[in-house]
TORKOL-4160 file (C-alpha; in steps of 0.2 Angstrom, whole numbers, padded with zeros to 4 digits, m for minus):
165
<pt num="1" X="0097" Y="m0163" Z="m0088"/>
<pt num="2" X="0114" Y="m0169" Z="m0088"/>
<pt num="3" X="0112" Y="m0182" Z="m0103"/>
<pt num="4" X="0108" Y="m0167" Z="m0113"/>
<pt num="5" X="0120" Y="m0159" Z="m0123"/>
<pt num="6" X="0115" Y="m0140" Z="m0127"/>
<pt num="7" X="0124" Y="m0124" Z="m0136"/>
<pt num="8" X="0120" Y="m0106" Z="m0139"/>
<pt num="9" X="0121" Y="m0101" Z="m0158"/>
<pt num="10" X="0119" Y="m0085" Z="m0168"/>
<pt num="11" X="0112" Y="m0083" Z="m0184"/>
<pt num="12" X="0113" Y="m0068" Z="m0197"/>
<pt num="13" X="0099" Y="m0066" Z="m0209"/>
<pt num="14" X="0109" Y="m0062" Z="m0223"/>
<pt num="15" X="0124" Y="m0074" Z="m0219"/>
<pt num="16" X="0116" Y="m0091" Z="m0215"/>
<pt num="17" X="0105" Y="m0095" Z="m0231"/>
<pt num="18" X="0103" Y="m0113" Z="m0227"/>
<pt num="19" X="0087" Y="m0123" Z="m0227"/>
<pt num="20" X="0088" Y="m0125" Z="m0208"/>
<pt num="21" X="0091" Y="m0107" Z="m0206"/>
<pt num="22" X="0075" Y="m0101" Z="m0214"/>
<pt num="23" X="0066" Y="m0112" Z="m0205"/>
<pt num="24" X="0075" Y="m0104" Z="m0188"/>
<pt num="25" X="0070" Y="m0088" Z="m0197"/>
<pt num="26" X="0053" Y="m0090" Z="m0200"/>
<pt num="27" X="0047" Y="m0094" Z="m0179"/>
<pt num="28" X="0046" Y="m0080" Z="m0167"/>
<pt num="29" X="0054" Y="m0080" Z="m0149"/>
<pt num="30" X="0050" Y="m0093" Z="m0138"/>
<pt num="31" X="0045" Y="m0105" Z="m0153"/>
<pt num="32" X="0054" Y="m0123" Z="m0154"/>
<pt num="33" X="0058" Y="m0134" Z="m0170"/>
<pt num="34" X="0062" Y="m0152" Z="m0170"/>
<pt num="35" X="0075" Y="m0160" Z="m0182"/>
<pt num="36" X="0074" Y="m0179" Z="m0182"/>
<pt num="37" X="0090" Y="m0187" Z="m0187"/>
<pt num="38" X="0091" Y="m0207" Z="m0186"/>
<pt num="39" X="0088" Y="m0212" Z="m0167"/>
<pt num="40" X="0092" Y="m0194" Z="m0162"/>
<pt num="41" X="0084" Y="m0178" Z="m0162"/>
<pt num="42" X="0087" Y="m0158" Z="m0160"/>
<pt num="43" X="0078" Y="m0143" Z="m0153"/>
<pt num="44" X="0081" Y="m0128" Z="m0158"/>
<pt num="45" X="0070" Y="m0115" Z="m0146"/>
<pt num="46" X="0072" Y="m0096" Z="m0152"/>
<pt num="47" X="0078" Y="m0085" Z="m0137"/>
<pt num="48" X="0078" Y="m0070" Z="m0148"/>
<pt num="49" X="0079" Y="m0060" Z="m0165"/>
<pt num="50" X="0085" Y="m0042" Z="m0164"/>
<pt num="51" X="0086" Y="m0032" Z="m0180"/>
<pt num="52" X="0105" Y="m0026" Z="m0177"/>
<pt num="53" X="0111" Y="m0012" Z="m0190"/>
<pt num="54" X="0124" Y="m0018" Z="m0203"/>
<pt num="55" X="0137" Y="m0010" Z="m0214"/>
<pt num="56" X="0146" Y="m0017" Z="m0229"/>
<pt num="57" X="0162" Y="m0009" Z="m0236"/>
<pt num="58" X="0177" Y="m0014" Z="m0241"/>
<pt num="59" X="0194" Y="m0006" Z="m0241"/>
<pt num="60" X="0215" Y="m0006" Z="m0244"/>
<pt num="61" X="0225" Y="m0005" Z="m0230"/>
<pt num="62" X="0243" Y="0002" Z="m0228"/>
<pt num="63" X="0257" Y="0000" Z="m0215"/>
<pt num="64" X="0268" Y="0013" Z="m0209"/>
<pt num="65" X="0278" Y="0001" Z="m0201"/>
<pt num="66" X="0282" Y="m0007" Z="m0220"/>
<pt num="67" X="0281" Y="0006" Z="m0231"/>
<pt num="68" X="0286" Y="0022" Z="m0227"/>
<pt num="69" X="0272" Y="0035" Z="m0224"/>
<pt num="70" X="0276" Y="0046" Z="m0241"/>
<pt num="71" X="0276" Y="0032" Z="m0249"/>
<pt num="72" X="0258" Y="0027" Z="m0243"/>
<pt num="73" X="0252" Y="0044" Z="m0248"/>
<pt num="74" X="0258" Y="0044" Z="m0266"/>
<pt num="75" X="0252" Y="0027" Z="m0269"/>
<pt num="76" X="0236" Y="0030" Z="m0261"/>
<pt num="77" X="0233" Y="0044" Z="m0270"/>
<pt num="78" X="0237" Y="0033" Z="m0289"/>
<pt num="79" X="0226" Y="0020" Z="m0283"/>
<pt num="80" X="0211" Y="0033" Z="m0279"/>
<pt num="81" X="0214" Y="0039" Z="m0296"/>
<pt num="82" X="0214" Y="0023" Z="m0305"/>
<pt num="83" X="0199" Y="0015" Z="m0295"/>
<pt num="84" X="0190" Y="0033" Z="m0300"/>
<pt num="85" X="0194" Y="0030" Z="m0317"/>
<pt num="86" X="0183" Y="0013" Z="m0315"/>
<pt num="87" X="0197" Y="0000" Z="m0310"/>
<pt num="88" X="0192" Y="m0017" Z="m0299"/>
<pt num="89" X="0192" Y="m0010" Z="m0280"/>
<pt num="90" X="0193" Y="m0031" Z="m0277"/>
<pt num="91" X="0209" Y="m0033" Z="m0290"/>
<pt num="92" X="0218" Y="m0018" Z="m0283"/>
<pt num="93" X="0214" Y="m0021" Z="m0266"/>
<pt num="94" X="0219" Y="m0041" Z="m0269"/>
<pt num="95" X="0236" Y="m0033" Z="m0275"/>
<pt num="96" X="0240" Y="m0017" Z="m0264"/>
<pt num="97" X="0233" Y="m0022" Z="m0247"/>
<pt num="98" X="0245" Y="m0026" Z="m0231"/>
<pt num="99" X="0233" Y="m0036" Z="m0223"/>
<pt num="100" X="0224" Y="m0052" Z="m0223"/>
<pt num="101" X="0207" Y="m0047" Z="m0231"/>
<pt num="102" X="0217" Y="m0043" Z="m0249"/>
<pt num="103" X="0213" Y="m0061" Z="m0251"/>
<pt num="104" X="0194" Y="m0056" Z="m0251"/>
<pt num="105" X="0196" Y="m0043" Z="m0259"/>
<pt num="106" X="0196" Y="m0029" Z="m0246"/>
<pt num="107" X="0178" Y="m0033" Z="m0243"/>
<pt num="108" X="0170" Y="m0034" Z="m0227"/>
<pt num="109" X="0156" Y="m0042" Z="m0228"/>
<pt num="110" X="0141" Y="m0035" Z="m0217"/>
<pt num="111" X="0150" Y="m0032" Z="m0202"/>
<pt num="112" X="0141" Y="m0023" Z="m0185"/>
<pt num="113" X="0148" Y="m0007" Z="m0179"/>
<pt num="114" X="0158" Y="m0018" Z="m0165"/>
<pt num="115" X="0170" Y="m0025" Z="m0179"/>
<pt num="116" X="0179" Y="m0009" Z="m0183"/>
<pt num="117" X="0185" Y="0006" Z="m0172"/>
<pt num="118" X="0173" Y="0018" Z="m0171"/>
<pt num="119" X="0179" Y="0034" Z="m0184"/>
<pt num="120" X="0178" Y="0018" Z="m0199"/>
<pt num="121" X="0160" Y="0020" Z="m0193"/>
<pt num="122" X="0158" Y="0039" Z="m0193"/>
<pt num="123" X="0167" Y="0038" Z="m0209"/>
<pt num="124" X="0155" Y="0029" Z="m0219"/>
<pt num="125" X="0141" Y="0038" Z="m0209"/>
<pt num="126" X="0147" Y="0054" Z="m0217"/>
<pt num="127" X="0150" Y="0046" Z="m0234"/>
<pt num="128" X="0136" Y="0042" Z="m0248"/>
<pt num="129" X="0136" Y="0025" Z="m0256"/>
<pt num="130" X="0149" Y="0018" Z="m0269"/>
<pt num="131" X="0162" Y="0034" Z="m0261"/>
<pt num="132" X="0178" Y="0034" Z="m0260"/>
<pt num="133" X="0187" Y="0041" Z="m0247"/>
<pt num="134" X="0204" Y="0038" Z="m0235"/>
<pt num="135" X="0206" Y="0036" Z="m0217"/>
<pt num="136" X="0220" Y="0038" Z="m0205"/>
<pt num="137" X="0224" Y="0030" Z="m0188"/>
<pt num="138" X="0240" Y="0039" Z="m0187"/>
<pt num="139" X="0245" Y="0034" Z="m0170"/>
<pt num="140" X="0242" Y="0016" Z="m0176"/>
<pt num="141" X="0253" Y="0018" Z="m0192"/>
<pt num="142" X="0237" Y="0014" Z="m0201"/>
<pt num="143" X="0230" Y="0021" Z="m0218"/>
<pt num="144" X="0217" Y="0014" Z="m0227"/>
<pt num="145" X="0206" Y="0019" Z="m0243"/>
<pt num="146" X="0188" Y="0014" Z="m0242"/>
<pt num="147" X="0175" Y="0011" Z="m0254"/>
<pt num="148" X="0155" Y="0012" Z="m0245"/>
<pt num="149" X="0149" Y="m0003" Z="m0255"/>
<pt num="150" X="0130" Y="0000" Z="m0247"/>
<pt num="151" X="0119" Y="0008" Z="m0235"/>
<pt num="152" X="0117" Y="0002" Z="m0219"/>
<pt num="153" X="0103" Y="m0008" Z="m0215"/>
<pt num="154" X="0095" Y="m0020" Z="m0202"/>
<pt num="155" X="0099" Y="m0038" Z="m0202"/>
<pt num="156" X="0090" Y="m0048" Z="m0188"/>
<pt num="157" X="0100" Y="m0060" Z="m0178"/>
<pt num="158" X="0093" Y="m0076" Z="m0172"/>
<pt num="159" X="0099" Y="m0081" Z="m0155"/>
<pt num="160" X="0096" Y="m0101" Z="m0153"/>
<pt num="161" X="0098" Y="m0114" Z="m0141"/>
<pt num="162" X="0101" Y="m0130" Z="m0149"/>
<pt num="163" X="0099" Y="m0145" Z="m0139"/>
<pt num="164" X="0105" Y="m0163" Z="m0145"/>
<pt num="165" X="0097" Y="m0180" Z="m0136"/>
């Protein structure tokens, strides 16, 4: 109906921890949930939850195009030994990291295998949990030195249409 205002949302288990969310989380496909608000109300009806497989890492990035690529290999090479040596991979990857994600620390978060290119994911495939290990994109002019912070695992995505009157 026209008067109907609708919208599609995601939901990630392990992200969305609010009391809404594990209500969502608790019905199976094709189950509705009401939320009264005032004179208005919401359904929520679950179009589907599919268990998607989730990695968590986090990592320093270095660009050729700034630093110069003997450069990058030397101070990759100090920072693997310092972080071996039981430095903070947050605190050094807060300092040392050319990209936006020093700010959290180089940590991804639980990302799906979409997020990255695909050797980051045959990297941390091949690699046990809490390694340390560098990856190059050479043609990109990208270096990295990633930490596996855990093993991969399923986290169910709720799909939801949400549907105000």
């Amino acid at each position: 109906h026209p008067s109907l205002k609708s919208k599609i949302y995601t939901y990630n288990q392990e992200k969305h921890t609010n009391h809404l969310s594990k209500k969502l989380f608790k019905l199976k496909e094709g189950d509705t949930f009401i939320v009264r608000q005032k004179n208005d109300y919401s359904v929520y009806k679950i179009i589907s939850i599919i268990p998607t497989k989730h990695y968590r890492a986090s990592y320093i990035y270095f660009n050729e195009n700034k630093m110069s690529l003997d450069t990058i290999i030397s101070l990759r090479k100090k920072l693997e030994e310092k972080l071996h040596k039981g430095a903070d991979f947050k605190n050094i990857a807060g300092q040392y990291s050319m990209d936006k994600n020093s700010q959290r620390g180089g940590d991804l978060g639980w990302f799906v295998e979409s997020r990255v290119f695909p050797e980051f994911i045959t990297a941390l495939e091949s690699n046990n949990t809490g390694a340390l290990f560098a990856l190059d994109q050479r043609e990109k002019k990208a270096y990295y030195l990633i930490k596996k912070t855990k093993a991969p695992k399923n986290i169910n995505l709720l799909t939801v249409l949400k549907v105000n009157r």
